[in-house]
C-alpha positions in Angstrom: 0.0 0.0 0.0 0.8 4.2 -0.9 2.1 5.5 2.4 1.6 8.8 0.8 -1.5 10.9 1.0 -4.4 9.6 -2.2 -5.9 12.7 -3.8 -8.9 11.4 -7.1 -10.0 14.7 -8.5 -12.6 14.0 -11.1 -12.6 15.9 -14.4 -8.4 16.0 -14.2 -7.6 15.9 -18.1 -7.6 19.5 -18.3 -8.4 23.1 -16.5 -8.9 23.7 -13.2 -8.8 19.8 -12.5 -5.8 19.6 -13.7 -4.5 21.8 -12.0 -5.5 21.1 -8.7 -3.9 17.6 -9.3 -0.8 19.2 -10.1 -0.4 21.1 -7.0 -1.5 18.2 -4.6 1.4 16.3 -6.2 3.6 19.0 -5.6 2.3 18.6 -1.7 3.5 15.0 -1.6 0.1 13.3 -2.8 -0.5 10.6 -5.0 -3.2 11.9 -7.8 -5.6 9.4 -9.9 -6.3 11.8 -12.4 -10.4 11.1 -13.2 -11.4 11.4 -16.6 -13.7 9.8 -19.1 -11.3 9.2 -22.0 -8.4 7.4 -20.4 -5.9 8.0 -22.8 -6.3 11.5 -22.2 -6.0 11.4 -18.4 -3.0 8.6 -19.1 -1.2 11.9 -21.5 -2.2 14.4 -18.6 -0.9 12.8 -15.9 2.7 12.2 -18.2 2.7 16.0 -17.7 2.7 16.0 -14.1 6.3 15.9 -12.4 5.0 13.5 -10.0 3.2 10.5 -8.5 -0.2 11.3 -10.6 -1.8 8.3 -12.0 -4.9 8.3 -15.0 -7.9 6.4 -14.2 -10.7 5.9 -16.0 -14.1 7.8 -14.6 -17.2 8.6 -16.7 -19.4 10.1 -13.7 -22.3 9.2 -15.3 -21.7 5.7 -15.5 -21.6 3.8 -12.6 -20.3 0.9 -13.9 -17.0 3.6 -14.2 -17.9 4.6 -10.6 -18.2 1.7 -9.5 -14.4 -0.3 -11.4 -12.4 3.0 -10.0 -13.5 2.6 -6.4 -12.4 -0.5 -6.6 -9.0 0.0 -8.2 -8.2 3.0 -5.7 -9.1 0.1 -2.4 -6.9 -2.3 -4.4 -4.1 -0.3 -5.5 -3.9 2.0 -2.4 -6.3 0.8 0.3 -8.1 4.1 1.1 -8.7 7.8 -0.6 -7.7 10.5 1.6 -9.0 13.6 -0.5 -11.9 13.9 -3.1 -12.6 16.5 -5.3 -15.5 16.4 -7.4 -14.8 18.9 -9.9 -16.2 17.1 -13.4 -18.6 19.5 -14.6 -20.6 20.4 -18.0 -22.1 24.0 -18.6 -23.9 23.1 -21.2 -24.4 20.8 -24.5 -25.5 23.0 -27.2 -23.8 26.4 -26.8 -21.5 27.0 -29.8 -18.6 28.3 -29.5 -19.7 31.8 -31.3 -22.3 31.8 -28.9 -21.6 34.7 -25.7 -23.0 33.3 -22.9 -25.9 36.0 -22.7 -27.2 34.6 -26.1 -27.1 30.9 -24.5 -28.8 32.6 -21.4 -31.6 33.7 -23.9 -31.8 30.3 -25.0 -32.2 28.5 -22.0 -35.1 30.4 -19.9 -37.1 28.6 -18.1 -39.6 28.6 -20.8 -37.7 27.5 -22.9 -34.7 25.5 -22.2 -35.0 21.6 -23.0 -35.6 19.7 -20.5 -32.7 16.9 -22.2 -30.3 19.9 -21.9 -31.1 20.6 -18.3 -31.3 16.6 -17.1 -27.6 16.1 -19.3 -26.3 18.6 -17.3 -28.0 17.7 -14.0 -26.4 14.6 -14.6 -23.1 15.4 -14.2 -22.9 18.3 -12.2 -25.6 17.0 -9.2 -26.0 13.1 -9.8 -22.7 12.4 -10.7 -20.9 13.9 -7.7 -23.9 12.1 -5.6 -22.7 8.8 -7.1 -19.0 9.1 -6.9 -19.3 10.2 -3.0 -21.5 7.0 -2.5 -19.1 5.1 -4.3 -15.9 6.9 -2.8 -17.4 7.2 1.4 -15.9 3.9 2.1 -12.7 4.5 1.0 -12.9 7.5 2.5 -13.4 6.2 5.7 -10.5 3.9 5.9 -8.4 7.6 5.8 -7.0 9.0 8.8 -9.2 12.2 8.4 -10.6 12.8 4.7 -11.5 16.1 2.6 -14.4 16.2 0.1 -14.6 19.5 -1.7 -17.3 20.1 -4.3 -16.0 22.8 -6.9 -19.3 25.0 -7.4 -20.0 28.0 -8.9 -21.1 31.6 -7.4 -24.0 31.4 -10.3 -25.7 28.7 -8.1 -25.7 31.1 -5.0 -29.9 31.9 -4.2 -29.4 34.6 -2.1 -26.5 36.5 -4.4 -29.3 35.7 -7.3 -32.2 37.1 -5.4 -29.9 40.6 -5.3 -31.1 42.8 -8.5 -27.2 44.1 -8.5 -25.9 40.7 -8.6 -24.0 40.8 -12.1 -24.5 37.2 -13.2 -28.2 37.2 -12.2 -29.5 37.4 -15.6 -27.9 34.7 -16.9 -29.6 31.9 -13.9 -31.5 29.7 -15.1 -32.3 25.9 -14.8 -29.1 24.5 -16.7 -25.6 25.1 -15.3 -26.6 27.6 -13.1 -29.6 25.5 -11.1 -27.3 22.4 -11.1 -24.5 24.1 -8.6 -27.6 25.3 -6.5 -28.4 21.5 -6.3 -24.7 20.7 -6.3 -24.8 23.3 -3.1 -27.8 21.5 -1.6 -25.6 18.4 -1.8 -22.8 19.2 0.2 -24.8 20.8 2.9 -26.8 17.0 3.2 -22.9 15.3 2.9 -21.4 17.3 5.5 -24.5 16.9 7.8 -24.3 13.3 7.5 -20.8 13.5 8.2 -20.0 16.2 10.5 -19.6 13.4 13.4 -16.5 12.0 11.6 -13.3 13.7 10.7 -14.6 14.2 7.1 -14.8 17.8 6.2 -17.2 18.6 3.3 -16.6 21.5 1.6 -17.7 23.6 -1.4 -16.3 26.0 -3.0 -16.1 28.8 -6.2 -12.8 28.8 -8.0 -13.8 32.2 -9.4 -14.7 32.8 -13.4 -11.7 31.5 -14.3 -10.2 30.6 -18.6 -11.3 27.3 -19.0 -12.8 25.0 -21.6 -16.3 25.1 -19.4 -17.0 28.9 -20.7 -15.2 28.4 -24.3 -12.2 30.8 -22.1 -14.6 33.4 -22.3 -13.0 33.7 -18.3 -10.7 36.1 -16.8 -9.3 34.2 -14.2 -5.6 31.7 -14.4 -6.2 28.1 -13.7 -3.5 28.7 -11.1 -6.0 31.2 -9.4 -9.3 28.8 -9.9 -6.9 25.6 -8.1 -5.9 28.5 -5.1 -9.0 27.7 -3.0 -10.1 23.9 -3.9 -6.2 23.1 -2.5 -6.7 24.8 0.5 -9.6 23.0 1.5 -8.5 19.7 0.6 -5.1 20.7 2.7 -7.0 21.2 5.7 -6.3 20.9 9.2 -7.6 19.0 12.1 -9.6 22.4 13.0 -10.4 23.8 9.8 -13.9 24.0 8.7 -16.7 22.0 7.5 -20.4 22.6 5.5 -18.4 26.1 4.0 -19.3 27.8 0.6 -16.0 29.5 -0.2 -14.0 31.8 -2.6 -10.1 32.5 -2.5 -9.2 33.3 0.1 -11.9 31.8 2.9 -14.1 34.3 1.6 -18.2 33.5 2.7 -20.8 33.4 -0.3 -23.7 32.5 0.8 -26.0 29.7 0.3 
């Protein structure tokens, strides 16, 4: 078995993913790099200067769920930090397309419902699943971190503010799905604020990735800031938080 720390961090092929698994190498962990095409999590993890290690995880398939588990008990015996940060904005926007025009597009009264449950499926019942999957392994650790990468966009009360500058563009898609995703690490960390899990969520900020066709002005070095300080955390550090860089509050 690894005597070093385990990190899986879902969605590590690219972006912020990726670059969260390169800095929790850096801190002495070994990474499973999650992704759904293997080859290209086996080429990002060749990258890495590093103990980071590809594995194949579709989190929409829980047959994928289910074989990775499995390889992580086998291969290392526990998982000591999750982060669920596979996510899809959407699965029609074009890449001409601002993100106002898909916005127009995807209104309540409008939107398809396959769009919304496609991205539902990801973003809220995927990260459901791989925690279910992940919780044992997680309990054989010492004292685990689970951090959810969210979005502000999913915040109710920063929505239900007429000033709030991405209020426009909420809808039932990407921007419903992290309110869920939300929802879902409140019910986590409740169920686990007995043990030394700590739950966390957080908002890497609107950072240049392939999520928002780059339209972002954020680094992925600045998006990976907060989601590593969480996972890093100490025996007093806290859990059930909705966070920015640096332990900045939003709110629910």
């Amino acid at each position: 078995m690894n005597d070093k720390p385990v990190a899986l961090v879902t969605g590590a092929n690219q972006g912020i993913g990726f670059q969260v698994a390169k800095e929790l190498v850096a801190h002495g962990f070994t990474v499973c790099i999650g992704s759904r095409n293997f080859e290209r999590g086996e080429a990002a993890a060749q990258t890495i200067d590093g103990d980071a290690q590809a594995i194949q995880l579709d989190v929409t398939d829980q047959a994928s769920i289910t074989a990775a588990a499995e390889r992580i008990r086998n291969e290392f015996g526990r998982l000591d930090v999750l982060i669920n940060n596979a996510g899809i904005s959407n699965t029609t926007r074009n890449s001409d397309m601002t993100i106002e025009e898909y916005a127009k597009l995807t209104r309540p009264s409008n939107v398809s419902l396959d769009e919304v449950r496609t991205i539902w499926e990801t973003n809220v019942f995927g990260v459901l699943a791989v925690y279910q999957a992940m919780l044992p392994l997680l309990r054989e650790a010492p004292a685990a971190r689970i951090v959810n990468v969210s979005s502000s966009v999913g915040s109710l009360t920063l929505n239900s503010n007429p000033n709030f500058p991405f209020r426009p563009i909420f809808g039932p898609g990407y921007a419903a799905s992290k309110t869920a995703l939300n929802a879902i690490t409140v019910a986590i960390a409740i169920e686990l604020e007995a043990t030394r899990i700590k739950v966390n969520a957080v908002s890497p900020g609107f950072i240049k990735t392939n999520l928002n066709n780059y339209a972002g002005s954020g680094t992925l070095e600045e998006g990976a800031r907060e989601p590593v300080r969480l996972a890093l955390l100490g025996p007093e550090g806290p859990t059930g938080t909705f966070t920015s860089w640096e332990n900045e509050t939003i709110p629910w």
